[in-house]
Predicted model as a PDB file, atoms N, CA, C, CB and O in Angstrom, pLDDT in the B-factor column:
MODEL        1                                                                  
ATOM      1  N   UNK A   1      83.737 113.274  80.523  1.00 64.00           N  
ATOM      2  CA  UNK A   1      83.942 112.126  81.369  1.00 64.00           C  
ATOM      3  C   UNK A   1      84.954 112.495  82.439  1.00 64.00           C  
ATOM      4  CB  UNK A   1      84.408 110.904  80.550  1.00 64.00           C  
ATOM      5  O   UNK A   1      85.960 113.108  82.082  1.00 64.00           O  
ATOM      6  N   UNK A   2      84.744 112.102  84.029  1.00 84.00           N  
ATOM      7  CA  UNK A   2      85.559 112.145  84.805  1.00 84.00           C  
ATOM      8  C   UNK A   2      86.586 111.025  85.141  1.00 84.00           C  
ATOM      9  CB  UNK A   2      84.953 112.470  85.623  1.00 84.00           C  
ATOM     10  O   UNK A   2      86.309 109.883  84.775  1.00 84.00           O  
ATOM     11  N   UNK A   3      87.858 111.280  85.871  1.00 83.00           N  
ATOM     12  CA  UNK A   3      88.276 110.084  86.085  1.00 83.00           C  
ATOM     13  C   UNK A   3      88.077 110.169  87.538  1.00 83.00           C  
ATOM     14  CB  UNK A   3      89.644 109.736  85.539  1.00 83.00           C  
ATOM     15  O   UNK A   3      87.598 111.111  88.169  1.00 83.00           O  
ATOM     16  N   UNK A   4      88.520 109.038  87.976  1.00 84.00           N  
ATOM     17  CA  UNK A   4      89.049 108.486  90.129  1.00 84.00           C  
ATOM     18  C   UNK A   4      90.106 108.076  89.649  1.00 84.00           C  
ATOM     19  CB  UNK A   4      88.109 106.921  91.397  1.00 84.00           C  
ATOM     20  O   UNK A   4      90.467 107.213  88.849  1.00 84.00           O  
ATOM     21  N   UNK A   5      90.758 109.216  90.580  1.00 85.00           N  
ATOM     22  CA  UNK A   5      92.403 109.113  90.830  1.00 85.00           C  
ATOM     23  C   UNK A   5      92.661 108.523  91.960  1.00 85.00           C  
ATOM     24  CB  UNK A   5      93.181 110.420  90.910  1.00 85.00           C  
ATOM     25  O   UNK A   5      92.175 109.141  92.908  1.00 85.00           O  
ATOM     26  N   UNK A   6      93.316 107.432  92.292  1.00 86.00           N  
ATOM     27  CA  UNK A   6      93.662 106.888  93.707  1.00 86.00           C  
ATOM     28  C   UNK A   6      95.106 108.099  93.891  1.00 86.00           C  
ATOM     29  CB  UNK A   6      94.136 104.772  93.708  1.00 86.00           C  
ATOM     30  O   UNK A   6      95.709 108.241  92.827  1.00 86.00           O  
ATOM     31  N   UNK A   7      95.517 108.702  94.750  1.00 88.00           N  
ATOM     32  CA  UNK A   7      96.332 108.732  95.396  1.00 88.00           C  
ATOM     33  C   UNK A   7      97.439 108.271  95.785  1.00 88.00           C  
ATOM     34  CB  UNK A   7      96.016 108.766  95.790  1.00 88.00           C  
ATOM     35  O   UNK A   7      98.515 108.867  95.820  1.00 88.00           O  
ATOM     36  N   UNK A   8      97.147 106.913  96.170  1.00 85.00           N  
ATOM     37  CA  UNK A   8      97.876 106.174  97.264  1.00 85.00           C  
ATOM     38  C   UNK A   8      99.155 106.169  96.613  1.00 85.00           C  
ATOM     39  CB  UNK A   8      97.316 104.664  97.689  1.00 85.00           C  
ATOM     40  O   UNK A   8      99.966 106.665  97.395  1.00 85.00           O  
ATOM     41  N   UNK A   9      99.757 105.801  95.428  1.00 83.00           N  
ATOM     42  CA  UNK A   9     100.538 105.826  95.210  1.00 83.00           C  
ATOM     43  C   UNK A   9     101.792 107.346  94.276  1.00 83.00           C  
ATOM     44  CB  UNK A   9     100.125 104.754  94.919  1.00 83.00           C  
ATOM     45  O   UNK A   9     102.934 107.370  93.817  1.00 83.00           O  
ATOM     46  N   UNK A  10     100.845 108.168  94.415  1.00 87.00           N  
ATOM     47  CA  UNK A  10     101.085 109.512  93.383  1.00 87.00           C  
ATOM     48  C   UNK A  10     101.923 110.303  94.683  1.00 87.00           C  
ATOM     49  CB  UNK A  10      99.274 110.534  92.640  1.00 87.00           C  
ATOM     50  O   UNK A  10     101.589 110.644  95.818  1.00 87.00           O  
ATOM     51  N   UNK A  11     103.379 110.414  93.757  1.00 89.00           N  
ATOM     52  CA  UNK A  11     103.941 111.060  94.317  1.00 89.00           C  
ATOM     53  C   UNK A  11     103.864 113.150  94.685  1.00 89.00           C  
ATOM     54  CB  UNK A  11     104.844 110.443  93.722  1.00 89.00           C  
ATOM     55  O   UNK A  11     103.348 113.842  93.807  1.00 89.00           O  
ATOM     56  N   UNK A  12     104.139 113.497  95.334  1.00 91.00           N  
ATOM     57  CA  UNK A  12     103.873 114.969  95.804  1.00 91.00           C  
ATOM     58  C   UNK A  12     103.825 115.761  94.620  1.00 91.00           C  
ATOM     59  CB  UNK A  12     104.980 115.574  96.795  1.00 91.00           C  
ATOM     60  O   UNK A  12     102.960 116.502  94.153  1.00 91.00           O  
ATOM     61  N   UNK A  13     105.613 115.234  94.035  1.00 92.00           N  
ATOM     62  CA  UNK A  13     105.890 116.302  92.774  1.00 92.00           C  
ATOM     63  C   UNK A  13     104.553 116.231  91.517  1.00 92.00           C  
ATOM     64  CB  UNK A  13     107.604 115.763  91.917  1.00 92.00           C  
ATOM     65  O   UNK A  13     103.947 117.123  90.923  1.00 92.00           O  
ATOM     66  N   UNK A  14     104.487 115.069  91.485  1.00 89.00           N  
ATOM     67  CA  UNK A  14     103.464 114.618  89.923  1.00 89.00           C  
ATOM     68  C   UNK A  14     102.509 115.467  90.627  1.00 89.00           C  
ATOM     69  CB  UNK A  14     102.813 112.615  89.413  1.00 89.00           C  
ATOM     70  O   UNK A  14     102.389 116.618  90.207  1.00 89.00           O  
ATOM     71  N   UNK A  15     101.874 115.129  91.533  1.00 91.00           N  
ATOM     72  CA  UNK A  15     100.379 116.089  91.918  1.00 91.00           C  
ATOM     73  C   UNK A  15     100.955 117.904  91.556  1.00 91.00           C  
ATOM     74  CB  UNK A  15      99.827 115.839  94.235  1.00 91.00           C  
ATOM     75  O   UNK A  15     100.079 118.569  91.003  1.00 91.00           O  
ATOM     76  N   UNK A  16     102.127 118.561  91.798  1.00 92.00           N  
ATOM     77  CA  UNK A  16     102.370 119.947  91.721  1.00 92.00           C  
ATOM     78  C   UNK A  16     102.769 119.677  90.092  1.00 92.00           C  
ATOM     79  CB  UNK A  16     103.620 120.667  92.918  1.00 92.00           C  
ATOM     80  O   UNK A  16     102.610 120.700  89.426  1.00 92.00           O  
ATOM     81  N   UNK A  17     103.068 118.960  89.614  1.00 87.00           N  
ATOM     82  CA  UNK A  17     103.413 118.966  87.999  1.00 87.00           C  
ATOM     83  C   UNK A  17     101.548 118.985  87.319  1.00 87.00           C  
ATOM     84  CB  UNK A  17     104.602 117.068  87.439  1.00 87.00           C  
ATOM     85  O   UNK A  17     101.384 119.213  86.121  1.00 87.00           O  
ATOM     86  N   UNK A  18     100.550 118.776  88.066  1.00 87.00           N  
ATOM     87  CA  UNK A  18      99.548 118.533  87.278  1.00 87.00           C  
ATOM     88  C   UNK A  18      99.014 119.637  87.843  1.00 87.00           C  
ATOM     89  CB  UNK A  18      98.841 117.224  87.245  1.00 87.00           C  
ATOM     90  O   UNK A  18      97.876 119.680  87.376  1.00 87.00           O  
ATOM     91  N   UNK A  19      99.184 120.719  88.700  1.00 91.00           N  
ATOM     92  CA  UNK A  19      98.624 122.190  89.203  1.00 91.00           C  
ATOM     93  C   UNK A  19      97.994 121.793  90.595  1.00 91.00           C  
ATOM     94  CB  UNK A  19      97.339 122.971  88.066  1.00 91.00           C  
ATOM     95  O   UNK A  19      97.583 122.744  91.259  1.00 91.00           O  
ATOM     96  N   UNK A  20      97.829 120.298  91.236  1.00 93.00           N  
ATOM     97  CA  UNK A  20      97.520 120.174  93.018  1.00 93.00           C  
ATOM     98  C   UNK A  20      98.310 120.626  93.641  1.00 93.00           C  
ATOM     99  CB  UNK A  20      97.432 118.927  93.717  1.00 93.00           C  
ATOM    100  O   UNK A  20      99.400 120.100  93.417  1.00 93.00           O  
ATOM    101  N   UNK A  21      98.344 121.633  94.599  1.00 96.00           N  
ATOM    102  CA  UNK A  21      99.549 122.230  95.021  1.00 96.00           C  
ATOM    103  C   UNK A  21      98.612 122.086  96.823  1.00 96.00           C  
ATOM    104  CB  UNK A  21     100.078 124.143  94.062  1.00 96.00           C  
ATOM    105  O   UNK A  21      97.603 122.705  97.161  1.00 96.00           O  
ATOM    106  N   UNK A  22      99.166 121.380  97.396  1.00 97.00           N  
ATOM    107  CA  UNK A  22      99.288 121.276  98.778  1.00 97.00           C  
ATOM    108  C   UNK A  22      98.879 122.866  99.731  1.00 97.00           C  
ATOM    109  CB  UNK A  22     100.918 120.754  98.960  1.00 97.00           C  
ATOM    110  O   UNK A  22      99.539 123.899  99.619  1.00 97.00           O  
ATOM    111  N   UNK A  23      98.138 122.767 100.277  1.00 97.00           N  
ATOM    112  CA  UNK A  23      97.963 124.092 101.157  1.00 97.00           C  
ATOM    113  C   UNK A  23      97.825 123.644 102.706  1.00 97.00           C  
ATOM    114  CB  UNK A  23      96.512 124.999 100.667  1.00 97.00           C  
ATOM    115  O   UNK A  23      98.616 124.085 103.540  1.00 97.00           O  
ATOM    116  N   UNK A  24      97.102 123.022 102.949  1.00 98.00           N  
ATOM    117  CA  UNK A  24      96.763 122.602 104.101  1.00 98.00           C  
ATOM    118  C   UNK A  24      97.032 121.165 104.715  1.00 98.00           C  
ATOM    119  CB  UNK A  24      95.612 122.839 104.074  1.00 98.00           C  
ATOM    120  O   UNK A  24      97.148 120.383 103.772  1.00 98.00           O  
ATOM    121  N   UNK A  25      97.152 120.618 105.736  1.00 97.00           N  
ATOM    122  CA  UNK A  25      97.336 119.054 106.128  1.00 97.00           C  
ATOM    123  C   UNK A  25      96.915 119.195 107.544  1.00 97.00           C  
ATOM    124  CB  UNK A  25      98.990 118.337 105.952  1.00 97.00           C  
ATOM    125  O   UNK A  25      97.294 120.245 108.062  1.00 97.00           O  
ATOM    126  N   UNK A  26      96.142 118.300 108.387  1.00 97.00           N  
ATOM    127  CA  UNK A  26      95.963 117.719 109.407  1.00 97.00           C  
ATOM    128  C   UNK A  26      95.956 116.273 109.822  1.00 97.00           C  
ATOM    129  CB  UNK A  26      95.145 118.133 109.615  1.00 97.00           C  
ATOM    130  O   UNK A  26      96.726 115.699 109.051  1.00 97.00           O  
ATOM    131  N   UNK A  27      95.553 115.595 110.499  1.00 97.00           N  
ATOM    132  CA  UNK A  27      95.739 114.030 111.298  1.00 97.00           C  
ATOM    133  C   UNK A  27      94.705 112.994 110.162  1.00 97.00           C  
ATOM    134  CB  UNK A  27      94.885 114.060 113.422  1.00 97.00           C  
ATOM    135  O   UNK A  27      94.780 111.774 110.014  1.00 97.00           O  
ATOM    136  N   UNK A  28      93.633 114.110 109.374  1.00 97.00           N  
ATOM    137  CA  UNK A  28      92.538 112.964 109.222  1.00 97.00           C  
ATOM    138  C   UNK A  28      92.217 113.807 107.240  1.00 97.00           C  
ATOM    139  CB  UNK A  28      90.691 113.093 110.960  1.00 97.00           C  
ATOM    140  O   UNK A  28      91.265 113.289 106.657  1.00 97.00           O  
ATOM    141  N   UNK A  29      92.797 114.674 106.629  1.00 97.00           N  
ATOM    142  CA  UNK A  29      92.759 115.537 105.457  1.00 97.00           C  
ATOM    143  C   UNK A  29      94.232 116.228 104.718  1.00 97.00           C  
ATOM    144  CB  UNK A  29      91.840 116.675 105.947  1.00 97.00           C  
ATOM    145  O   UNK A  29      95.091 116.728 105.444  1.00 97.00           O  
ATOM    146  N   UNK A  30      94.356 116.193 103.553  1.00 97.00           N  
ATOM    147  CA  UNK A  30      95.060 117.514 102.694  1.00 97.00           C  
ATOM    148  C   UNK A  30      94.154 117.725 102.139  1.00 97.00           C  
ATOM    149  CB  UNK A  30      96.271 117.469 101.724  1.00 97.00           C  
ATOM    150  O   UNK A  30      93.227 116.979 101.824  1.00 97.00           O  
ATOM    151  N   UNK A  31      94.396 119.217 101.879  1.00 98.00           N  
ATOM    152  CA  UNK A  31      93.528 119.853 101.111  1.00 98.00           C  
ATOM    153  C   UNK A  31      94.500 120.671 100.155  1.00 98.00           C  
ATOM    154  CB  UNK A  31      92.497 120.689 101.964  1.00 98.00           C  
ATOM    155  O   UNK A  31      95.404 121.436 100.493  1.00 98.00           O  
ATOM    156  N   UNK A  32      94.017 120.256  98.660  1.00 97.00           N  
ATOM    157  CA  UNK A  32      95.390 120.954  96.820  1.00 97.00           C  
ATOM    158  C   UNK A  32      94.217 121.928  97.309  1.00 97.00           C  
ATOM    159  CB  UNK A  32      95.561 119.955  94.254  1.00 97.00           C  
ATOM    160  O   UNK A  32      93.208 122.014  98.009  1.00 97.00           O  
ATOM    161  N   UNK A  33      95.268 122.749  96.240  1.00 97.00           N  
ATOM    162  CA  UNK A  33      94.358 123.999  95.467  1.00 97.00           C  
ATOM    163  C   UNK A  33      94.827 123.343  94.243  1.00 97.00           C  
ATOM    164  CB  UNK A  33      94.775 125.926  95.685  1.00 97.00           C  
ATOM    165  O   UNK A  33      95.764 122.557  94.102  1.00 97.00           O  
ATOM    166  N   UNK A  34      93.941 123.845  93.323  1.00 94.00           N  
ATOM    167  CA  UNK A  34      93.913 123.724  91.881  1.00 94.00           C  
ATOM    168  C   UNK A  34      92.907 124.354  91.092  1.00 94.00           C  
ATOM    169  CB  UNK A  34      93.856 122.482  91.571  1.00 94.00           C  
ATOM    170  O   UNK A  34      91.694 124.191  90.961  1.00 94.00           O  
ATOM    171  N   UNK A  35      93.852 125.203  90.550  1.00 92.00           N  
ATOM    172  CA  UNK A  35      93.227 126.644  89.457  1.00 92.00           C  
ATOM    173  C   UNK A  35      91.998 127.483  90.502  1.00 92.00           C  
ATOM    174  CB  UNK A  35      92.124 125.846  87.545  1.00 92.00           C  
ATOM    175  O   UNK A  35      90.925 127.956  90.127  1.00 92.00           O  
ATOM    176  N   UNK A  36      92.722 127.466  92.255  1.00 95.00           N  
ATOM    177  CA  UNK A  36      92.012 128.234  92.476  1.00 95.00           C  
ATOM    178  C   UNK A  36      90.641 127.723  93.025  1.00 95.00           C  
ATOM    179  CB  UNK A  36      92.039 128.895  91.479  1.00 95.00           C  
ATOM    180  O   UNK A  36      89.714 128.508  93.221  1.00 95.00           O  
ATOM    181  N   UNK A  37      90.538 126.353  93.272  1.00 95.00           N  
ATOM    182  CA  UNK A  37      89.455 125.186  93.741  1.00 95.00           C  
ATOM    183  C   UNK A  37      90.263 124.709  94.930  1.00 95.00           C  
ATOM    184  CB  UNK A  37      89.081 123.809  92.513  1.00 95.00           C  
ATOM    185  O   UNK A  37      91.411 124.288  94.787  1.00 95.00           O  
ATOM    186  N   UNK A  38      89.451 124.803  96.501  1.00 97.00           N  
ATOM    187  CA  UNK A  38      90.169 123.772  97.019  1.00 97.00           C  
ATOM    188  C   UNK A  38      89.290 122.246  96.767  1.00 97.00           C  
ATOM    189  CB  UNK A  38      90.439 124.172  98.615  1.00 97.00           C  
ATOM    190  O   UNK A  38      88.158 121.977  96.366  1.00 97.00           O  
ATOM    191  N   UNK A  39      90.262 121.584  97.150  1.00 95.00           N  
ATOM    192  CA  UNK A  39      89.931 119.620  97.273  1.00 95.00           C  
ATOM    193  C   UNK A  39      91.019 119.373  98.461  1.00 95.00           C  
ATOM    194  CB  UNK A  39      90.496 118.330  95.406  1.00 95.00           C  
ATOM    195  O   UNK A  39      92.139 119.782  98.767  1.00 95.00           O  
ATOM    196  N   UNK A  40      89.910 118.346  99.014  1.00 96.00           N  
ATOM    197  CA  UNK A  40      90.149 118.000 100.142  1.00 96.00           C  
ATOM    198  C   UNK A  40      89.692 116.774 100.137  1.00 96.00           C  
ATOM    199  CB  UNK A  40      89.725 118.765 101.047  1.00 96.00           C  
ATOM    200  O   UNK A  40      88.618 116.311  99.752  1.00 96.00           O  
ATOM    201  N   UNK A  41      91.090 116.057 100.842  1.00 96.00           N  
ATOM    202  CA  UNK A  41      91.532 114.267  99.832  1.00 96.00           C  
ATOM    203  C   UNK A  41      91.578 113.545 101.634  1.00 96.00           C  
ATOM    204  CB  UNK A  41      94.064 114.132  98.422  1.00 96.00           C  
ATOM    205  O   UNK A  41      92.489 113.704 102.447  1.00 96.00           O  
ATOM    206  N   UNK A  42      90.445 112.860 101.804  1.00 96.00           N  
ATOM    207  CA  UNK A  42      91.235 111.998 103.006  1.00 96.00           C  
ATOM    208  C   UNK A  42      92.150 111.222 103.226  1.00 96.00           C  
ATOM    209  CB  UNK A  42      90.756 111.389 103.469  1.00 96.00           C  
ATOM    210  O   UNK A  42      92.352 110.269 102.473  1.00 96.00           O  
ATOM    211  N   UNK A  43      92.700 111.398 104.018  1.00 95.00           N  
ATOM    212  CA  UNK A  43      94.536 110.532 103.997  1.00 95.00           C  
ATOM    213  C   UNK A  43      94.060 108.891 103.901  1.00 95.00           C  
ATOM    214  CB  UNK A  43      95.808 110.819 106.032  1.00 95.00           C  
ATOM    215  O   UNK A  43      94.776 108.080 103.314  1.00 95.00           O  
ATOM    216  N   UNK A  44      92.586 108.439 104.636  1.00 94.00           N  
ATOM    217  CA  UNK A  44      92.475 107.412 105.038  1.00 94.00           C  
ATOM    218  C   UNK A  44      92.000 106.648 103.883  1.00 94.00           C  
ATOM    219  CB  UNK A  44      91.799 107.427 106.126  1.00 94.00           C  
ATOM    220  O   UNK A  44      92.232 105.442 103.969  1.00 94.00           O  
ATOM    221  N   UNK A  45      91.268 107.120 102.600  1.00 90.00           N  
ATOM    222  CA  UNK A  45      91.519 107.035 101.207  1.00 90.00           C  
ATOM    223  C   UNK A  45      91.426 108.830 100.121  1.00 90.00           C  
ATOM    224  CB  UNK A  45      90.201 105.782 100.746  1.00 90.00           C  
ATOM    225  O   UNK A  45      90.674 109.737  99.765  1.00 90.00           O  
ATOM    226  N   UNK A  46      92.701 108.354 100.066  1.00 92.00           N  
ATOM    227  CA  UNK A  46      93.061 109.617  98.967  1.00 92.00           C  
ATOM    228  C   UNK A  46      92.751 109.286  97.772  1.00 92.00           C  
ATOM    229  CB  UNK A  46      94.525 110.064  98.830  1.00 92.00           C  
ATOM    230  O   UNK A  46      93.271 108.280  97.289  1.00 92.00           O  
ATOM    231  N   UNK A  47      91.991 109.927  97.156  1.00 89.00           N  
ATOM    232  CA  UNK A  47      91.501 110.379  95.848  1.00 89.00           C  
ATOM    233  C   UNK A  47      90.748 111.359  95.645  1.00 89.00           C  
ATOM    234  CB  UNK A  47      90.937 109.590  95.297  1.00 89.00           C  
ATOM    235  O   UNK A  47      89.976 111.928  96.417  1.00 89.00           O  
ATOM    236  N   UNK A  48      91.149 111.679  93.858  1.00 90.00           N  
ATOM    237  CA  UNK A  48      90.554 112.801  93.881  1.00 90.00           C  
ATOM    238  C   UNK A  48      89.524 112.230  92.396  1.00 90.00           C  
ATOM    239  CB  UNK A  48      91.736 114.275  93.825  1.00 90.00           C  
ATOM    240  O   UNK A  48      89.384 111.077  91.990  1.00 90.00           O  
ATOM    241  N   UNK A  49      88.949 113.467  91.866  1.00 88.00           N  
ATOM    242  CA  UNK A  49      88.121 113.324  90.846  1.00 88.00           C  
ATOM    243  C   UNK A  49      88.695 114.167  89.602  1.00 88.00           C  
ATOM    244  CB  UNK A  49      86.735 113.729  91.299  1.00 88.00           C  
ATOM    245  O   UNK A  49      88.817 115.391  89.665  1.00 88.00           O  
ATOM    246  N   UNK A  50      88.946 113.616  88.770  1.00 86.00           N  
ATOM    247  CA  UNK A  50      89.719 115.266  87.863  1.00 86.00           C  
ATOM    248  C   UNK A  50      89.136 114.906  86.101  1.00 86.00           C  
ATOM    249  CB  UNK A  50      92.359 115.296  87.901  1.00 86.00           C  
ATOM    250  O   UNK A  50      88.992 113.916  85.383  1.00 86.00           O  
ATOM    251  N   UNK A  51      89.034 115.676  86.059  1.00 84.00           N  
ATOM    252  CA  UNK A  51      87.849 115.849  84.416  1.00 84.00           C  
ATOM    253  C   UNK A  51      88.930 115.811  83.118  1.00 84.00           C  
ATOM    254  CB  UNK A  51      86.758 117.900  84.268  1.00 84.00           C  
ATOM    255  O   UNK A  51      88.356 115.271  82.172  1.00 84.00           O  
ATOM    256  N   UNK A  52      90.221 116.182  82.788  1.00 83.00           N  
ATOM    257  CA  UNK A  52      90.759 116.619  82.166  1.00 83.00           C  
ATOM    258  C   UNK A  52      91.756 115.422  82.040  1.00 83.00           C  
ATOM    259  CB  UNK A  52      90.991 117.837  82.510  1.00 83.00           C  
ATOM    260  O   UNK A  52      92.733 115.180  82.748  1.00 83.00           O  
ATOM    261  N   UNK A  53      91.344 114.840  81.131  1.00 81.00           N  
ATOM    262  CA  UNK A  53      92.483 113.488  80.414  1.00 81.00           C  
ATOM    263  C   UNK A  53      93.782 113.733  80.415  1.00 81.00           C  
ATOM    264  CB  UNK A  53      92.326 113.131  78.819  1.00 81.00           C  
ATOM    265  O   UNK A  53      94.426 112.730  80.724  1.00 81.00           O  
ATOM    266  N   UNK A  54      94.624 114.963  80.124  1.00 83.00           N  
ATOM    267  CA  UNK A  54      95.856 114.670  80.402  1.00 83.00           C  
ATOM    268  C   UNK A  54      95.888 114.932  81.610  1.00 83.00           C  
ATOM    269  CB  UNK A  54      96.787 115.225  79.714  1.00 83.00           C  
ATOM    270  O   UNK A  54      96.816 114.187  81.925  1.00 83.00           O  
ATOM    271  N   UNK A  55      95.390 115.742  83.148  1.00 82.00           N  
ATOM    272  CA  UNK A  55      95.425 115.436  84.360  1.00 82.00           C  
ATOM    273  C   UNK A  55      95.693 114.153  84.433  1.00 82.00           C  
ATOM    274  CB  UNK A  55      94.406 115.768  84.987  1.00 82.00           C  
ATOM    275  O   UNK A  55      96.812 113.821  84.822  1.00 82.00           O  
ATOM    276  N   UNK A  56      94.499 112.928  83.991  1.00 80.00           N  
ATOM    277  CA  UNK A  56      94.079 111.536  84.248  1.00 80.00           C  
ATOM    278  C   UNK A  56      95.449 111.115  83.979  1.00 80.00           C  
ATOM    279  CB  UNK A  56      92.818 110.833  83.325  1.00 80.00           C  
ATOM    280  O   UNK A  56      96.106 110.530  84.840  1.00 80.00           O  
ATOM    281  N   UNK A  57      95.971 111.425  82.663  1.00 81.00           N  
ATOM    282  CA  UNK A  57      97.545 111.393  81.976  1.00 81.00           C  
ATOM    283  C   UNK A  57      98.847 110.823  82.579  1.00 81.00           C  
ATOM    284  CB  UNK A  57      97.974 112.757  81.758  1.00 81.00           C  
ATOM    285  O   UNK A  57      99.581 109.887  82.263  1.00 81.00           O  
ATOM    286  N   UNK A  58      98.854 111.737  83.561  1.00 83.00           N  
ATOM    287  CA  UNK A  58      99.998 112.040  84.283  1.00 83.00           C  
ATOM    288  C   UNK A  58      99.694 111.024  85.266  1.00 83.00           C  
ATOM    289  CB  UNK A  58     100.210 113.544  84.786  1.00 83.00           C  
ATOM    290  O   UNK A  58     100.577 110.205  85.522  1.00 83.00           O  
ATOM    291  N   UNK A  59      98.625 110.957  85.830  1.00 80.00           N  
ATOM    292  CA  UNK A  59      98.491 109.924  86.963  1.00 80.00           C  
ATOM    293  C   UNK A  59      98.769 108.749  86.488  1.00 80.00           C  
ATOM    294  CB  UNK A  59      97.205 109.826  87.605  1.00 80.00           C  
ATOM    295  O   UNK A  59      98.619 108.000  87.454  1.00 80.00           O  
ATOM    296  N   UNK A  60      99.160 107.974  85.366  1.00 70.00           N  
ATOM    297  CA  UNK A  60      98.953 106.831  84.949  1.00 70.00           C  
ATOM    298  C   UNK A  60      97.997 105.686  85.504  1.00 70.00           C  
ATOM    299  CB  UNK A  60     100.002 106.502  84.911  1.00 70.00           C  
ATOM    300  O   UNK A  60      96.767 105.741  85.517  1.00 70.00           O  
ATOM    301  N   UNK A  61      98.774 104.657  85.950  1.00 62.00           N  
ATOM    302  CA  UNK A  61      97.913 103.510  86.439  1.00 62.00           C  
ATOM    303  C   UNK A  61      97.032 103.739  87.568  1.00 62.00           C  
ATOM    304  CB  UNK A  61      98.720 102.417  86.809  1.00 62.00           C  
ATOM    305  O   UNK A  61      96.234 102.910  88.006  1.00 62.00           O  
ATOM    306  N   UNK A  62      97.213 104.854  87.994  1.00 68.00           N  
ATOM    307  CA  UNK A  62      96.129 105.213  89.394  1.00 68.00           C  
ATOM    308  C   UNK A  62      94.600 105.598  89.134  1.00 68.00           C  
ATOM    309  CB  UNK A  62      96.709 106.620  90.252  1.00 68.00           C  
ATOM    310  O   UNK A  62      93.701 105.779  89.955  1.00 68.00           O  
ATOM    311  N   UNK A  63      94.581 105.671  87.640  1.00 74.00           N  
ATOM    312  CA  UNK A  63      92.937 106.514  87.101  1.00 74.00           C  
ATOM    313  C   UNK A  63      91.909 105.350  86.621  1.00 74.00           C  
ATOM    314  CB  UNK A  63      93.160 107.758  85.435  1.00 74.00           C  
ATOM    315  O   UNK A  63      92.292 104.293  86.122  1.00 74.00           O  
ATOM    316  N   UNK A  64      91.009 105.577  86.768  1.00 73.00           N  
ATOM    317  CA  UNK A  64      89.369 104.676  86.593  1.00 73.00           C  
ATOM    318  C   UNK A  64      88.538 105.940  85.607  1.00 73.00           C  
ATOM    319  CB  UNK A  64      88.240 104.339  88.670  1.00 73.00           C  
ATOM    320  O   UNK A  64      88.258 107.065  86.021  1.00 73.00           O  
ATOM    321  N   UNK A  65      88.289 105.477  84.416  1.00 73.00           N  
ATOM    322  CA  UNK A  65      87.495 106.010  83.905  1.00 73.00           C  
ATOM    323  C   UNK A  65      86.208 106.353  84.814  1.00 73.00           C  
ATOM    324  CB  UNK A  65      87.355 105.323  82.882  1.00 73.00           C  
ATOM    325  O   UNK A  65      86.249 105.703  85.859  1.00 73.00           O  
ATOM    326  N   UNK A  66      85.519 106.862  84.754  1.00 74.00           N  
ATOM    327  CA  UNK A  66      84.142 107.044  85.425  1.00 74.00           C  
ATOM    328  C   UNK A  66      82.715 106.903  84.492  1.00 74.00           C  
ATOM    329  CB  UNK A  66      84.175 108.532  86.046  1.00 74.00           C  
ATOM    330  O   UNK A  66      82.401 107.691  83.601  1.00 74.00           O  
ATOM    331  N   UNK A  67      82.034 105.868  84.858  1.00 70.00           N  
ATOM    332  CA  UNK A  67      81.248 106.169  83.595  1.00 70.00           C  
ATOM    333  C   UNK A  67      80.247 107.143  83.267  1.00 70.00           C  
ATOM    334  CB  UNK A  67      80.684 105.226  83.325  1.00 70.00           C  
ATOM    335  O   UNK A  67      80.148 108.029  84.116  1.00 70.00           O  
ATOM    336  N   UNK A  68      79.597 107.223  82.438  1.00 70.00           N  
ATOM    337  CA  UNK A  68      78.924 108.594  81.896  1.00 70.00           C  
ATOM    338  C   UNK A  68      77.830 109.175  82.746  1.00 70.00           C  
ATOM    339  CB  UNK A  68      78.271 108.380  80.482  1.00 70.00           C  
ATOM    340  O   UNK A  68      77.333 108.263  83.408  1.00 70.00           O  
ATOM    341  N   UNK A  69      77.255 110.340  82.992  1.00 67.00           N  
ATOM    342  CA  UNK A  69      76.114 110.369  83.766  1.00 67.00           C  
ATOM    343  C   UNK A  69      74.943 109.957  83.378  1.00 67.00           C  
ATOM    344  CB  UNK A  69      75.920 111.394  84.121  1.00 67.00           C  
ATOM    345  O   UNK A  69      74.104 109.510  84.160  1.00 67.00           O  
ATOM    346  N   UNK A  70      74.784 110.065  82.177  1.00 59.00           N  
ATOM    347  CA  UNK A  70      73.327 109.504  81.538  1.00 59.00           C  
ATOM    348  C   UNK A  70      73.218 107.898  81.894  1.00 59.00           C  
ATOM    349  CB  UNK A  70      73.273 109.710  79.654  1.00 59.00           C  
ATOM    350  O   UNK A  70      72.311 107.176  81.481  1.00 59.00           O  
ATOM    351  N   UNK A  71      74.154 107.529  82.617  1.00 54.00           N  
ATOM    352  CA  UNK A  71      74.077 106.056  82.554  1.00 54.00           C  
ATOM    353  C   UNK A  71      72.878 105.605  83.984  1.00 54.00           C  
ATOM    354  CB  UNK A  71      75.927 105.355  82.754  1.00 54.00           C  
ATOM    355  O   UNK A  71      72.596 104.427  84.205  1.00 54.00           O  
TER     356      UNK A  71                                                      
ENDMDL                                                                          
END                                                                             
């Protein structure tokens, strides 16, 4: 199961405490690396998608289960 991480409120450090580590920024994108994946989060809604429950963890109130694909 995946989660949706909103952003909006996740501070810089928590994203580098969970392995998103900032590489790039322009007017309308950031783009983490993570384990070596880029993601690329629009500023105008930031979120990301992240598979791994304690990732989801750390984000607390910002995560949405996602429901299953067979659905």
């Amino acid at each position: 199961m995946g989660f949706y991480v909103s952003l909006d409120e996740v501070e810089e450090s928590t994203l580098e405490l969970a392995g998103y580590i900032k590489v790039a920024e322009d007017d309308l994108h950031i783009v983490y690396r993570h384990f070596g994946e880029d993601i690329i989060v629009l500023k105008d809604d930031p979120f990301i998608i992240v598979d791994d429950v304690n990732d989801a963890a750390i984000f607390g109130f910002n995560v949405i289960p996602m429901p299953p694909e067979d659905c």
